[in-house]
C-alpha positions as CSV (number, residue, x, y, z in Angstrom):
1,X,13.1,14.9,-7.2
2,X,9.7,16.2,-5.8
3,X,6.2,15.0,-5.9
4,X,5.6,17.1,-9.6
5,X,8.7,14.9,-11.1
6,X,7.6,11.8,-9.5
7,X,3.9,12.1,-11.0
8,X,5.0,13.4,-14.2
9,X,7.2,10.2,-14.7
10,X,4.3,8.4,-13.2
11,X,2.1,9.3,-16.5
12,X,4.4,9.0,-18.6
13,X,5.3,5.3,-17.5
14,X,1.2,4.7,-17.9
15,X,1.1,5.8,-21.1
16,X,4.0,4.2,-22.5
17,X,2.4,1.0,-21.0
18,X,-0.7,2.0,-23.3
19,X,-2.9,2.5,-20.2
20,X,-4.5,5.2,-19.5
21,X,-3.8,8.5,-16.8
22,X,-5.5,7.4,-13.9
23,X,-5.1,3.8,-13.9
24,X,-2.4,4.4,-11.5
25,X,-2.7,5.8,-7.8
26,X,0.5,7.4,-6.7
27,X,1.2,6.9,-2.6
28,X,3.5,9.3,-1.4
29,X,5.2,7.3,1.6
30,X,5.2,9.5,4.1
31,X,7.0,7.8,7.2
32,X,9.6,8.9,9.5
33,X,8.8,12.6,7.6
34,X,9.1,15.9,9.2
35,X,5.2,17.1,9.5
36,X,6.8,20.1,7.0
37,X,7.9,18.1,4.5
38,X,4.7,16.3,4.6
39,X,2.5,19.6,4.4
40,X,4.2,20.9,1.4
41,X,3.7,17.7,-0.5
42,X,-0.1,18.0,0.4
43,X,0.2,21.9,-0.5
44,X,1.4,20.5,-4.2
45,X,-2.0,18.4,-4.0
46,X,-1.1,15.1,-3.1
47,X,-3.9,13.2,-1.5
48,X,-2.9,9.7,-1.2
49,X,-0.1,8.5,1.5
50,X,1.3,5.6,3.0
51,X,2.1,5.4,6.6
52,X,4.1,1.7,8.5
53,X,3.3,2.3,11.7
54,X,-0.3,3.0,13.3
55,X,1.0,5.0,16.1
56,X,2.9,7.7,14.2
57,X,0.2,7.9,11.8
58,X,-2.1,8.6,14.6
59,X,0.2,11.5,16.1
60,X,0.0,12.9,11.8
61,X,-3.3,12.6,10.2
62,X,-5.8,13.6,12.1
63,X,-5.0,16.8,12.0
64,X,-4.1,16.8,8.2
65,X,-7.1,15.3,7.7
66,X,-9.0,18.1,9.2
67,X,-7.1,20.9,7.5
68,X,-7.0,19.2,3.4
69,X,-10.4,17.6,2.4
70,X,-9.6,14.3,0.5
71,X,-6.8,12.8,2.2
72,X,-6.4,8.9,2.1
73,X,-3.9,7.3,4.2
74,X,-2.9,3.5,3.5
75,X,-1.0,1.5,5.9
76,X,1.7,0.0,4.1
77,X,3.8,-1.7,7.1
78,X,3.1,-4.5,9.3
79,X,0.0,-4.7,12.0
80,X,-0.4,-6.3,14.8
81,X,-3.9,-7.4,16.2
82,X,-3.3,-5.6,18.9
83,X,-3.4,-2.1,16.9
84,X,-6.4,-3.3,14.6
85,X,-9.2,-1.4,16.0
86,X,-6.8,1.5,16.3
87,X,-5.7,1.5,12.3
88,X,-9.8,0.3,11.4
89,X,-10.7,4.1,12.5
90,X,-7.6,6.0,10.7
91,X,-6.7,3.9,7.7
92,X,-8.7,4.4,4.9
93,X,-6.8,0.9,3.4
94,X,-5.0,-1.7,4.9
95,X,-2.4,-3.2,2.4
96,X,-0.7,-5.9,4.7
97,X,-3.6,-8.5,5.8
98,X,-1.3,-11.3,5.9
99,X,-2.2,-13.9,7.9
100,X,-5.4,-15.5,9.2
101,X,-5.1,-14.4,13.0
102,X,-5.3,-10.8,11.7
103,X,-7.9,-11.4,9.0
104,X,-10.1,-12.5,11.9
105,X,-9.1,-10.0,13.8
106,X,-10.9,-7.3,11.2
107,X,-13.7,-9.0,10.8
108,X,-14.6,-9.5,13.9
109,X,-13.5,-5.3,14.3
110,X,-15.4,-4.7,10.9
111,X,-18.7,-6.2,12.3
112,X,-18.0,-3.7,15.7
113,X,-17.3,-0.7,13.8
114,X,-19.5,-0.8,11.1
115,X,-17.3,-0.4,8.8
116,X,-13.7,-1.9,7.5
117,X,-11.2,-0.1,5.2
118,X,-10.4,-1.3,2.1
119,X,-8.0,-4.3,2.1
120,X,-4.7,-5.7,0.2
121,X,-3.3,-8.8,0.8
122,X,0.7,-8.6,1.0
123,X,2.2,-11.9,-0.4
124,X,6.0,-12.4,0.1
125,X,7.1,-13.3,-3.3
126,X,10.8,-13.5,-2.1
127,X,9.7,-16.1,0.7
128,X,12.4,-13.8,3.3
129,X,12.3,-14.8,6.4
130,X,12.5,-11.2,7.7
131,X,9.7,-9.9,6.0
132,X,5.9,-10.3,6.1
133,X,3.0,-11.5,4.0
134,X,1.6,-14.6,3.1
135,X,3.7,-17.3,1.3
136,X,2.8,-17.3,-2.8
137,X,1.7,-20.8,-2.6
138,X,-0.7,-20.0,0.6
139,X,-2.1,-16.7,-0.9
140,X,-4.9,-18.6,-3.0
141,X,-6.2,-20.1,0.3
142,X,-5.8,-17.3,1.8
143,X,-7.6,-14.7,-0.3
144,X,-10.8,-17.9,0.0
145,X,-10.3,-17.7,3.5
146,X,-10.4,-13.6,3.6
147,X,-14.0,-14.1,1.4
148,X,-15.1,-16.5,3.4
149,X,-15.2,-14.3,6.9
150,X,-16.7,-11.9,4.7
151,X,-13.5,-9.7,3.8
152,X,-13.2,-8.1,0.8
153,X,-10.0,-8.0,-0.5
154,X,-9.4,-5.8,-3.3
155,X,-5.6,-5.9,-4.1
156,X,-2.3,-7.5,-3.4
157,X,0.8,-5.6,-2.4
158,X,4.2,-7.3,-2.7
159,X,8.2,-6.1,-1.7
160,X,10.2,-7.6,-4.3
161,X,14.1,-8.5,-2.6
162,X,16.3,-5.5,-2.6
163,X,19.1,-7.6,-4.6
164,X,17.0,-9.5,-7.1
165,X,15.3,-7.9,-10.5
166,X,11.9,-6.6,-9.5
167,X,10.5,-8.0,-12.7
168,X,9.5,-11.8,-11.6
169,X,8.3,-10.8,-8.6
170,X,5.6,-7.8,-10.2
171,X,4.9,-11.0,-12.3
172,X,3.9,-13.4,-10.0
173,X,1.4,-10.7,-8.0
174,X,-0.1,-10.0,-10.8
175,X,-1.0,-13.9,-12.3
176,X,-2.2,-14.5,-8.1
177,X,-4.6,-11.2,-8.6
178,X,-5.7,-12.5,-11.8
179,X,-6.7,-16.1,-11.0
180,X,-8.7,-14.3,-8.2
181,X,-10.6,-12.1,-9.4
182,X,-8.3,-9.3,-7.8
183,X,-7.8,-5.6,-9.5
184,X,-5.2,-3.7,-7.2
185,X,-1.6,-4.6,-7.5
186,X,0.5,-2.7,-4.7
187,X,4.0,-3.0,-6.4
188,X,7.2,-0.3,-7.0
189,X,8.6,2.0,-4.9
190,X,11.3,4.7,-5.7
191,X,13.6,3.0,-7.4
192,X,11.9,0.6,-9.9
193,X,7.9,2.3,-9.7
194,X,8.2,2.7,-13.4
195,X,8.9,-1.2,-13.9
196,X,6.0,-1.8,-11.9
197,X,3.9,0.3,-13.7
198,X,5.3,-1.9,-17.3
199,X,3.6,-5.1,-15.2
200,X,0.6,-3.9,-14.2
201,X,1.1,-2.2,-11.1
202,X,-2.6,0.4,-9.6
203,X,-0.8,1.5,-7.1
204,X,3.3,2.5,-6.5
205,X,4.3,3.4,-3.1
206,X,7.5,6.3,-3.6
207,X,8.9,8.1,-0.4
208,X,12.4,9.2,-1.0
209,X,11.8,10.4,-4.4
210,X,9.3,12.6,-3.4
211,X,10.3,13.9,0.0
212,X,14.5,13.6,0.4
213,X,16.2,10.9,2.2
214,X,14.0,10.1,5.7
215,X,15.3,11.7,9.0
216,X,15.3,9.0,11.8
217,X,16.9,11.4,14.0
């Protein structure tokens, strides 16, 4: 499809959901991509990607970063504590603070540094076993817990179950960012960005549609 198709279909989901162009950040999820697959979509000026593992971002974006002014990388996969300090100083956001130990963790970092990237908590609105993020009926404490050590959390980011309707899911984030005070909704990927968009989605996260099927070769 391309990153033109996928942002054209991007603006028109926004306006059919009578918001307006802009509203919407479109991450181009560029893991497990070929460094020239990921060069032409920033030659097509793309700015904004999402990266799930700190290390391979590391071995990627410093070096696009120095060549294309305005890059943003988010992480979009699971951190450990152990690679926090690591994805404080690459990551412009973090979108999967999910648990207190970690929460701590970049606080404590955020103090060190100076600074702290931009944060999303990721709720698990299927409640699978296999994935991460807080449990939906934890992420209220959770999100007071984050404000208390001084963490400001400016979104949620959810991965609706591959076999169930998207819908519900998009839903729930989006009542937990309201009765918090929260803007950013993380929701949608390739196949179902324009639903998320429909429930209020800032932000959809779209890697195959844009670059091809992922080599893991």
């Amino acid at each position: 499809m391309g990153f033109e198709e996928v942002n054209a279909r991007v603006e028109a989901a926004v306006e059919r959901s009578g918001r307006a162009i802009g509203d919407v950040t479109l991450i181009a999820v560029s893991k497990v991509q070929p460094n020239a697959r990921v060069a032409s979509v920033l030659e097509k000026g793309c700015r904004i990607f999402g990266e799930n593992r700190v290390q391979e971002a590391f071995e990627k974006w410093p070096d696009f970063k120095s060549r294309f002014d305005g890059v943003e990388v988010h992480l979009i996969g699971p951190l450990q504590t152990n690679k926090a300090r690591q994805a404080m100083e690459l990551f412009d956001v973090i979108q999967t603070v999910d648990r207190p130990k970690l929460a701590k963790t970049i606080a404590r970092l955020a103090v060190e540094l100076g600074h702290c990237p931009r944060l999303f908590v990721q709720v698990n609105t299927g409640e699978e076993v296999q994935k991460a993020g807080i449990l939906p009926r934890d992420a209220d404490a959770f999100i007071i817990e984050c404000r208390d050590m001084g963490l400001a959390v400016e979104g949620l980011m959810c991965i609706p179950p591959a076999d169930e309707d998207p819908a519900p899911h998009f839903d729930m984030l989006r009542e937990i960012a309201a009765r918090n005070g929260i803007a950013g909704l993380s929701m949608g990927m390739s196949g179902d960005f324009e639903v998320a968009i429909a429930h209020g989605a800032t932000h959809v996260r779209v890697g195959s549609a844009i670059f091809g099927d992922r080599d893991y070769g």
